[in-house]
Every structure is written in C-alpha cells, then in structure tokens.
C-alpha positions as CSV (number, residue, x, y, z in Angstrom):
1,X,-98.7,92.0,-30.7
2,X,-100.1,95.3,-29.0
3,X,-99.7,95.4,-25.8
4,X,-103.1,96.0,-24.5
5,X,-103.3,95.2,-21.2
6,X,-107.3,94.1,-20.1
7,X,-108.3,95.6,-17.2
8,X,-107.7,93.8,-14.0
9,X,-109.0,94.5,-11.0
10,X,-107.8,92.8,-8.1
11,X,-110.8,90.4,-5.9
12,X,-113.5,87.9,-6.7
13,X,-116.8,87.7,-6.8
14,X,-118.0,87.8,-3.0
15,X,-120.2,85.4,-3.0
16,X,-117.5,83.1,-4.4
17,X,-115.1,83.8,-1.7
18,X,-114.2,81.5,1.4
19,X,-116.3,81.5,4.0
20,X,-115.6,83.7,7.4
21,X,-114.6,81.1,10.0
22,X,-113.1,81.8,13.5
23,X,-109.7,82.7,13.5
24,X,-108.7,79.4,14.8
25,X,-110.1,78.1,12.1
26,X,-109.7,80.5,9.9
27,X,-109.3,79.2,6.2
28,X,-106.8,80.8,3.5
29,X,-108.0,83.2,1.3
30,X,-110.1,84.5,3.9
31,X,-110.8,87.0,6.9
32,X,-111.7,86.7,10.3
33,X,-115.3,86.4,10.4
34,X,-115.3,89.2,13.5
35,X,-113.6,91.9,11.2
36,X,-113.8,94.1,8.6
37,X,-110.9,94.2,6.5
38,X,-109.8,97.3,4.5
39,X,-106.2,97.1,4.4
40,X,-106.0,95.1,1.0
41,X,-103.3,98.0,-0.3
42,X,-101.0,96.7,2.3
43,X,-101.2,92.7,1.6
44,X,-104.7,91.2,0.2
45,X,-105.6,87.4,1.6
46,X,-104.4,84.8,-0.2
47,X,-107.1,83.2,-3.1
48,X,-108.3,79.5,-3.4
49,X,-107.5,79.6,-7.3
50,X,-103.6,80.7,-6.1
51,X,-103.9,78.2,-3.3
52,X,-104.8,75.4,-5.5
53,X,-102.3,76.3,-8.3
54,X,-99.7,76.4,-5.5
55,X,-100.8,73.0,-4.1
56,X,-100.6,71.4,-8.0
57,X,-96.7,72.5,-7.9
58,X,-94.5,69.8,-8.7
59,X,-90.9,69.6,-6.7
60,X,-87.9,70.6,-8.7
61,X,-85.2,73.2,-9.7
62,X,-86.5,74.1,-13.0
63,X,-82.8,74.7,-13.5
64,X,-82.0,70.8,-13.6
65,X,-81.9,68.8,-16.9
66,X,-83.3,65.1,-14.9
67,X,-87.3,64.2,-15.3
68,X,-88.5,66.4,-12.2
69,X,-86.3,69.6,-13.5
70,X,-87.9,69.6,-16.5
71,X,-91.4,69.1,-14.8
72,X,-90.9,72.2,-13.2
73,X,-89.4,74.2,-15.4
74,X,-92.6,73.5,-17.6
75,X,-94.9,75.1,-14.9
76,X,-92.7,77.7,-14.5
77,X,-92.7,78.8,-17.9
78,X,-96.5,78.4,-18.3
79,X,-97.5,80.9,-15.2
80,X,-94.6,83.1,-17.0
81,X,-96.8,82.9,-20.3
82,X,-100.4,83.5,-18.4
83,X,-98.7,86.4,-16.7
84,X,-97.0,87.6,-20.0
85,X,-100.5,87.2,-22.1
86,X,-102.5,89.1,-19.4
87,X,-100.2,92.0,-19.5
88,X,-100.2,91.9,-23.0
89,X,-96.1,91.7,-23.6
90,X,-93.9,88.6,-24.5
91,X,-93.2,86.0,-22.1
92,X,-89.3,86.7,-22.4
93,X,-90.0,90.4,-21.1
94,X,-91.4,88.8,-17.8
95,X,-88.4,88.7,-14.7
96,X,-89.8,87.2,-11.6
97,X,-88.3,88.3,-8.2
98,X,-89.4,88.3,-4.5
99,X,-91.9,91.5,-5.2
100,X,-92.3,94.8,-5.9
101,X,-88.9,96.3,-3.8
102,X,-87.2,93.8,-5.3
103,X,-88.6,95.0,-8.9
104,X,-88.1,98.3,-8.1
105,X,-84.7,98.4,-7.1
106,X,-83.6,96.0,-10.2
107,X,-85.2,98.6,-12.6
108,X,-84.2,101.5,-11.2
109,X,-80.4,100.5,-10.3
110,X,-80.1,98.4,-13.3
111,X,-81.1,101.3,-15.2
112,X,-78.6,104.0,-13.6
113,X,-74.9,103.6,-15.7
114,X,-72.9,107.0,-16.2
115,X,-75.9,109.4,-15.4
116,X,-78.5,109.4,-12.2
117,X,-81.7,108.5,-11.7
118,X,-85.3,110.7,-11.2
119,X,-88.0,109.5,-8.8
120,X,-91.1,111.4,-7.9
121,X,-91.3,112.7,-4.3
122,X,-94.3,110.5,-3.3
123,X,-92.8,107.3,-4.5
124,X,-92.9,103.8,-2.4
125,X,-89.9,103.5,-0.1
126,X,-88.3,101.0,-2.6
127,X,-87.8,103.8,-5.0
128,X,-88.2,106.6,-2.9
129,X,-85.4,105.2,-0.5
130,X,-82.5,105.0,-2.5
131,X,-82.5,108.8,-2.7
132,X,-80.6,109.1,0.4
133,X,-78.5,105.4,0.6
134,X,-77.7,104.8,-2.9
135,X,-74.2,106.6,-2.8
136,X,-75.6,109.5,-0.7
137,X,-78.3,110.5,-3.2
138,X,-75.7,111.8,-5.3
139,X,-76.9,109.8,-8.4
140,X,-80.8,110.0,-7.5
141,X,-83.1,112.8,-7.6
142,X,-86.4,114.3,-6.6
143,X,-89.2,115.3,-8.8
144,X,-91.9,117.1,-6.7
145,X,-95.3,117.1,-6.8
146,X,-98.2,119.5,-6.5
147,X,-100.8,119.5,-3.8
148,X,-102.6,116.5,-5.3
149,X,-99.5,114.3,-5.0
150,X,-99.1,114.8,-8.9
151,X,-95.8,115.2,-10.9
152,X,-95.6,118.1,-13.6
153,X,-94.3,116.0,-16.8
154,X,-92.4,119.3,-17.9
155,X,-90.9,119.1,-15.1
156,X,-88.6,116.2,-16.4
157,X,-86.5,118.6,-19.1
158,X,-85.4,120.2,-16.3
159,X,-83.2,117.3,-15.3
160,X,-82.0,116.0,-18.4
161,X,-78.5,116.4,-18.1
162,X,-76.9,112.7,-18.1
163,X,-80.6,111.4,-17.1
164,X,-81.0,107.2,-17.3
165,X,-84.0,106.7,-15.7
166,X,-87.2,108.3,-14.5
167,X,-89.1,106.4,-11.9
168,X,-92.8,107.5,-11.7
169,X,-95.7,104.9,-10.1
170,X,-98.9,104.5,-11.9
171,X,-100.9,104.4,-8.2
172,X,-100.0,106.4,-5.2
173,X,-99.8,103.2,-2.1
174,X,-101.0,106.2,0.3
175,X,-103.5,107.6,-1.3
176,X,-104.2,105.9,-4.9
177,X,-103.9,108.8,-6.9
178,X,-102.9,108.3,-10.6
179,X,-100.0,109.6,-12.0
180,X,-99.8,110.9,-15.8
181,X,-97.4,108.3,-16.8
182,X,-97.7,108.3,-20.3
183,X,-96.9,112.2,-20.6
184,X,-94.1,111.3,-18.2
185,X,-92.7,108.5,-20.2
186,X,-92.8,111.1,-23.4
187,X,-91.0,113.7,-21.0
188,X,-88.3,110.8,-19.9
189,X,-87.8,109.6,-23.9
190,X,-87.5,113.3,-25.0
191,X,-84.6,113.6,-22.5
192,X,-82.5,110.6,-23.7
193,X,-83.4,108.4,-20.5
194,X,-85.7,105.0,-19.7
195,X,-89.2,105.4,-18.5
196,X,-90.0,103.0,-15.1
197,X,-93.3,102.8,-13.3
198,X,-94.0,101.0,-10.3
199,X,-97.6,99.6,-11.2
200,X,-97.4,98.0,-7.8
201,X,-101.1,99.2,-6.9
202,X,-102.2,99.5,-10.3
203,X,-102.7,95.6,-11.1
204,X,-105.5,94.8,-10.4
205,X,-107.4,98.5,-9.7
206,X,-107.3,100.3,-12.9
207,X,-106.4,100.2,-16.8
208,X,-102.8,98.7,-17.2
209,X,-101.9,99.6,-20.6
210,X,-97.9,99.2,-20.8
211,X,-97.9,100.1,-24.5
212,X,-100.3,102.7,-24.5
213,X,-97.7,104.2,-21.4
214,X,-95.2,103.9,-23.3
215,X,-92.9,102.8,-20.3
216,X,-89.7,100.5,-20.4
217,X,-89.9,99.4,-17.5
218,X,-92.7,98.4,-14.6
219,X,-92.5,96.6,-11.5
220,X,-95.9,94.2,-10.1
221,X,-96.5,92.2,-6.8
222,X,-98.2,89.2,-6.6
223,X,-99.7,89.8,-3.4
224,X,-101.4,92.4,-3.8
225,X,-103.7,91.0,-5.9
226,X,-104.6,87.5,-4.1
227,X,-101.7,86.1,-4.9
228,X,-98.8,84.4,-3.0
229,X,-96.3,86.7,-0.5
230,X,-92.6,86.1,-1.8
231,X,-93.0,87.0,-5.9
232,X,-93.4,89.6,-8.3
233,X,-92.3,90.7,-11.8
234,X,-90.5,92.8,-13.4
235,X,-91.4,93.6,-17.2
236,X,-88.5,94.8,-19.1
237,X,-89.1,95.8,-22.6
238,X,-87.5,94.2,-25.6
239,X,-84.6,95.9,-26.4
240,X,-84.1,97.7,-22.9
241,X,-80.7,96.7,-21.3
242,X,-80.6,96.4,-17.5
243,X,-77.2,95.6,-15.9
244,X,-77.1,93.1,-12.7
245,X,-77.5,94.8,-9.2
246,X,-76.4,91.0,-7.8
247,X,-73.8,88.6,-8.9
248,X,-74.9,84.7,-9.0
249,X,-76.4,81.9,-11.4
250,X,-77.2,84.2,-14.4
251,X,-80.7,83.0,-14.3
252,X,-83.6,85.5,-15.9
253,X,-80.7,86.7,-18.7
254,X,-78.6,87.8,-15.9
255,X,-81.5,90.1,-14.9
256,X,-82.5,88.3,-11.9
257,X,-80.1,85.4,-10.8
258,X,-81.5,82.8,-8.1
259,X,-83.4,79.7,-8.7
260,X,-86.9,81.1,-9.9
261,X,-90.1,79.4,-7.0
262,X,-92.1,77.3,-9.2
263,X,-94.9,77.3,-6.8
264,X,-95.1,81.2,-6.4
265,X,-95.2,81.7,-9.9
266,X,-98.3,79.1,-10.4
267,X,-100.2,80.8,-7.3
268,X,-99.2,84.4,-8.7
269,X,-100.7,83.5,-12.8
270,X,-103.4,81.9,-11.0
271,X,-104.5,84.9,-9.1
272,X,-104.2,87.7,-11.8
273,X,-106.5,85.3,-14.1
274,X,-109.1,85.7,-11.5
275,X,-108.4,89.6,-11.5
276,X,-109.3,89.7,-15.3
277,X,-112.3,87.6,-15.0
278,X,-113.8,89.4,-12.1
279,X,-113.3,92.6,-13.4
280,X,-116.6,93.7,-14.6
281,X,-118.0,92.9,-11.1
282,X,-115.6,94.4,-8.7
283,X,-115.3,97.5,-10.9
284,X,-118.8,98.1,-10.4
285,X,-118.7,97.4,-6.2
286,X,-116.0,99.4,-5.2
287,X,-117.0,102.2,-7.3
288,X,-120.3,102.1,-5.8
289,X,-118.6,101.7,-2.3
290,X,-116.3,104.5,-2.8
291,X,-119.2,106.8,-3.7
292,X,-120.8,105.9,-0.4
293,X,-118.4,106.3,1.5
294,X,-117.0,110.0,0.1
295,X,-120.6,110.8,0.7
296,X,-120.5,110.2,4.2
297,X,-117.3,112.0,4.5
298,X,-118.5,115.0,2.9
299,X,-120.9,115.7,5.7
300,X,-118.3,115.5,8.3
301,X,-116.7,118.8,8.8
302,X,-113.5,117.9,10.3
303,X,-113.2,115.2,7.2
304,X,-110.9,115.9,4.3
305,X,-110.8,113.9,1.1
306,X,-107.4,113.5,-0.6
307,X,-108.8,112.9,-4.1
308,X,-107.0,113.6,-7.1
309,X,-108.3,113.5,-10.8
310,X,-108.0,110.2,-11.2
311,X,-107.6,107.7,-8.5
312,X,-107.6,104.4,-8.2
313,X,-111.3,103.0,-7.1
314,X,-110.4,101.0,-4.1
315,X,-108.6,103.2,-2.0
316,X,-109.8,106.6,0.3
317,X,-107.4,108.4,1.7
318,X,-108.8,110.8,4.3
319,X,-107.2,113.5,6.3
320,X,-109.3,114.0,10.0
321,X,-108.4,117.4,11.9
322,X,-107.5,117.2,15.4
323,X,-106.8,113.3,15.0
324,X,-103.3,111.0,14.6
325,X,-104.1,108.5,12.3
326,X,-102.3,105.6,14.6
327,X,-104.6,106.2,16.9
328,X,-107.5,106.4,14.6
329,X,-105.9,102.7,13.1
330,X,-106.0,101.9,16.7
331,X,-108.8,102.7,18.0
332,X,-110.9,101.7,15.1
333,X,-109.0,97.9,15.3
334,X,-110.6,97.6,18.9
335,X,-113.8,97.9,17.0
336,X,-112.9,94.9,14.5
337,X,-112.0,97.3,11.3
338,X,-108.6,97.1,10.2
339,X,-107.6,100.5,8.4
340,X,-103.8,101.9,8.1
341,X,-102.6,105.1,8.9
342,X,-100.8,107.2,6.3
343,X,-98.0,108.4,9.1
344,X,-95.5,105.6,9.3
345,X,-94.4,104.3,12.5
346,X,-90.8,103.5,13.9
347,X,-90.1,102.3,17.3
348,X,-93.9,103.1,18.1
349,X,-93.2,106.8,17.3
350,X,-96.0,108.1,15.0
351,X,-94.0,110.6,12.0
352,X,-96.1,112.6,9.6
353,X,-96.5,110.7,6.3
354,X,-93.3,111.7,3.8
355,X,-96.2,111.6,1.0
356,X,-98.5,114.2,2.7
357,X,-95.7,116.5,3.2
358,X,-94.6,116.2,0.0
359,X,-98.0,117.4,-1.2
360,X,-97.3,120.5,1.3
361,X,-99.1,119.2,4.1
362,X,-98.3,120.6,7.4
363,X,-97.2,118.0,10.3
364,X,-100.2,118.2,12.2
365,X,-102.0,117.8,8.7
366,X,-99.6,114.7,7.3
367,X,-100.1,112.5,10.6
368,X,-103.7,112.7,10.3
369,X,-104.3,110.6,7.3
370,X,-106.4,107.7,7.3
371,X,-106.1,104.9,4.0
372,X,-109.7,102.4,3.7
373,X,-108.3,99.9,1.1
374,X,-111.0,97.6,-0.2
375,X,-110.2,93.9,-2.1
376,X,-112.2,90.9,-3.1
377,X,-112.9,89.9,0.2
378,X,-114.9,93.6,1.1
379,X,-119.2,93.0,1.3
380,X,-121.5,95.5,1.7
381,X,-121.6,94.6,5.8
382,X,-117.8,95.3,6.0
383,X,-119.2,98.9,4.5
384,X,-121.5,99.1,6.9
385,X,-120.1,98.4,10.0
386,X,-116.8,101.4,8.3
387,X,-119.5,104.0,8.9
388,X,-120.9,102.6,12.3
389,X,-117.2,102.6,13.7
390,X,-115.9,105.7,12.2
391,X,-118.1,108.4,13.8
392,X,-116.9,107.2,17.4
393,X,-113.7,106.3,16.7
394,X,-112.7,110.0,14.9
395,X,-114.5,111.2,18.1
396,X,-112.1,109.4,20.7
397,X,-109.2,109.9,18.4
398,X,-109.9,113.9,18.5
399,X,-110.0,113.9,21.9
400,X,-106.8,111.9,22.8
401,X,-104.8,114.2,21.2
C-alpha cells in the first residue's frame, strides 16, 4: 500500500468546539473563556471526540488471555489500525509509548549500534539532549544549520564514517520551519545509516508523507493534536531493526516493553481522525490568520519575522529588539493571551534560545523571540484581541529591559 499520508491538520471546526466557560467550570477540550490561547505547539486542549473515545475504554491488560483482556486488547489494536491507516503504513509498524521524548529517544538510541548518531543543531531537547549525556556526546553529533534554522543535506556525507542514524524533525517546535527531509533521508541512505524524523509538530500542520520522505523512522505525540497527555508513536518501518533501550515484558516486539494504555490509544485515534476531517477548514483559517498577523508585524520596525521557505502554518516566531521574550510571555499573560517565549527558562533565569543561536543569533537577539501557536480552539476574536495586546505589551517589555 503507498504510504500516502492525507493531510492532517491538527483542530476542529470552531464552531464545533466546547463552549468557553469560567475556569471553574471550565469543560475539557476547551479554554478559559477570559483568554486567548496561542500556545497549542506546547500542549493543545484536550478534544470531546478523544474525550469520549477515552470514556468508552473498557478496563483490562490487553496483555491477559480472560474475557476483559481480550476486550481490551481489541480496542487497543483498533485505535493502532485508525492510527496506522491515517498515516498510511501497516498497523505492525505503529509502537506506542508515553510521547514524543519517549519516541525520540527509542529511535534514535535503538538505532545507534557500532557507529554514532547525527542530529541537527535545532532539534527538540529529546534528540538534541543526548548530544551531551549519551556517553559524553561521544557517539552523537551536530549537523548545523544555516540562518533559517535549515540543515544542508550535503552536509550529511561529511559524516559518514560508521554513521547509524540521522535525526532531522520535519517542524522546527520554536519556530515551525520545515526541514528538507526527504533530501536528507537520500543523504542519510547514501551514507549507509537510518533516516529518523521527529514529525512531532508536523501531525496535524502540514503534508505528512512518510513514504514520499523516505524516512525509517518518525516519532508523533498525541497531544499535540487534541489528543490525550501520556501517548505517542513511534513508526518503525518494516524491515528496520531497533534494539531495546529498556529491559521488561517484551511487549511492542521488544520495541517498547510496558503494558500498552488502552484508553490513550482510543483518545489518541480518536483525535487524529478529527485532524483528517477538519483539514480543509483549518488549513484555510490559520493560513488566513498567519497572513494577518505577518502583516501587522511587517509594519512594526522593531519586529522581526523568523520565516523560512516553508513553515508550518500555525506557528510565528517573532524576534522583538530591545525586548526578553519572558517578559513579553509575561506581560502579555496579564492581558489574558498566553504566548511562549523561545528563550527557555531554568530556575527563573531567562537563557537565549539554543535554536536562535544555532541560526547565528546573537544573545540579545536569541532571548527575544516570541512563538503565537494557533490550534482548533483559535477564533477570529482570539486574533483580534493578539494585535490589541501586542502593541503595549512589546512597548512595556522594551522598556523593562
């Protein structure tokens, strides 16, 4: 069967959503009815169609042979075949784990025998951090990127002595730019060594193709597509041999041991069938979004757009001069707009964002950025009250630094 994945895109029509209650009241699936929420690549609210799935679960190790056992292991294989025909790949290919660290660490690890592994510079911390843990980097290494936050695919022949794997996501977290996967899985295979993407921002928000890629290997999150916290997946190719990071049960062909959450899996098929069947809709809004809101920021002087080529349609990444962006997080959060800053934060100490400095950002420049993340849950109001708030709050944050 070719792997053709449809187009999801993560959220629901809007005016199917839940209602906006107060937060005391505040029903699942939706968001406080005082806020604007654009922080949908971090987590995105749980949907009523994953809710409901969840709620039909029945109780049982799907590992037990008795009446409820096999009651659950029934479910469990039929969200792993709604999953596995919306991706276009066999059911058997699907692994679920806790997320997308968990599926990222599996692939990558499992993947790394004799040789090393090579991950992009602007990966997620699940890849990105085992440079410098995972026996002192000495089996993992960098592949840089240019000031887009791209990878060169010719880059890859450089490293192909005793390569295994290459590790490459499909959508930059920070700022949703789209890598040139395919050309980087060709580069990977040409050097003797597997081809892994972390499509973690990709479901739901542009064209997942995993044949057309050509990958091995690609790692997915459940919740950040409306789905349930706590699951994921990890699609391995037929063929590809991955060897255990963790003793235990031998569930998942040794992949994955554990027993597998029935429930999760249900509530996680559940929500990417609503990606694929709102896709039309939500393509179309956040594009239209996007485009406003670029506009706006083009007449701002002290605004900066990270945009590459290609990025993904719900997610602007701006850079503001003169401004930390945990303070413009904070100050627009008084206002009722939850954003996130691209700078992470330890111990309440703001640090310039690894991504943005791998891009050859300056420190002043790579604790400035700003990410608006939309999902099914964004309206045209949450849009309007994002350029209402901005103005002042890039204004105070200017000045309190």
């Amino acid at each position: 069967m070719m792997r053709a994945f449809h187009v999801l895109l993560l959220g629901s029509s809007v005016e199917e959503s839940p209602g906006r209650t107060g937060m005391s009241q505040l029903k699942p699936g939706s968001v406080h009815h005082d806020r604007a929420y654009f922080d949908h690549a971090a987590t995105s609210p749980l949907r009523s169609e994953a809710r409901e799935a969840m709620a039909c679960a029945v109780p049982g190790n799907p590992g037990a042979i008795h009446g409820s056992g096999r009651a659950a292991r029934a479910l469990l294989e039929d969200a792993r075949e709604e999953i596995a025909s919306l991706l276009g790949v066999g059911p058997l290919e699907i692994v679920f784990t806790s997320g997308g660290t968990e599926s990222d660490m599996l692939a990558v690890m499992g993947a790394v025998r004799d040789g090393h592994a090579l991950v992009s510079a602007v990966e997620h911390p699940a890849v990105g951090g085992l440079v410098s843990p995972w026996l002192l980097g000495k089996r993992c290494e960098l592949l840089p990127v240019n000031h887009a936050g791209l990878v060169d695919p010719d880059e890859v022949g450089g490293h192909s002595g005793n390569l295994d794997v290459v590790s490459v996501m499909a959508v930059n977290n920070e700022t949703g730019a789209c890598q040139p996967v395919s050309r980087v899985a060709e580069a990977a295979h040409q050097a003797g060594a597997l081809m892994h993407t972390d499509a973690v921002q990709a479901l739901g928000h542009i064209p997942v193709d995993l044949d057309g890629w050509g990958v091995d290997l690609a790692s997915f999150s459940a919740h950040k597509i409306g789905g349930p916290v706590g699951i994921g997946a990890l699609w391995v190719k037929r063929g590809v041999e991955l060897h255990p990071v963790s003793p235990g049960g031998g569930q998942q062909y040794g992949i994955r041991s554990g027993t597998q959450p029935v429930a999760l899996a249900c509530g996680f098929a559940a929500a990417l069938r609503a990606c694929v069947d709102e896709f039309d809709t939500m393509t179309a809004r956040w594009q239209s979004w996007r485009q406003r809101v670029i506009a706006w920021c083009h007449q701002q002087p002290e605004i900066t757009v990270d945009d590459a080529p290609m990025t993904s349609p719900s997610i602007i990444h701006l850079s503001v001069a003169g401004a930390r962006g945990t303070d413009l997080v904070m100050l627009a959060d008084r206002d009722g707009v939850d954003l996130s800053a691209g700078s992470a934060c330890h111990a309440g100490v703001s640090r310039p964002s690894p991504t943005m400095l791998a891009m050859g950002r300056d420190d002043d420049a790579a604790s400035s950025g700003l990410r608006i993340s939309m999902g099914y849950t964004t309206t045209d109001v949450d849009i309007d009250r994002l350029l209402v708030t901005l103005p002042a709050t890039i204004r105070k944050a200017s000045g309190a630094r």
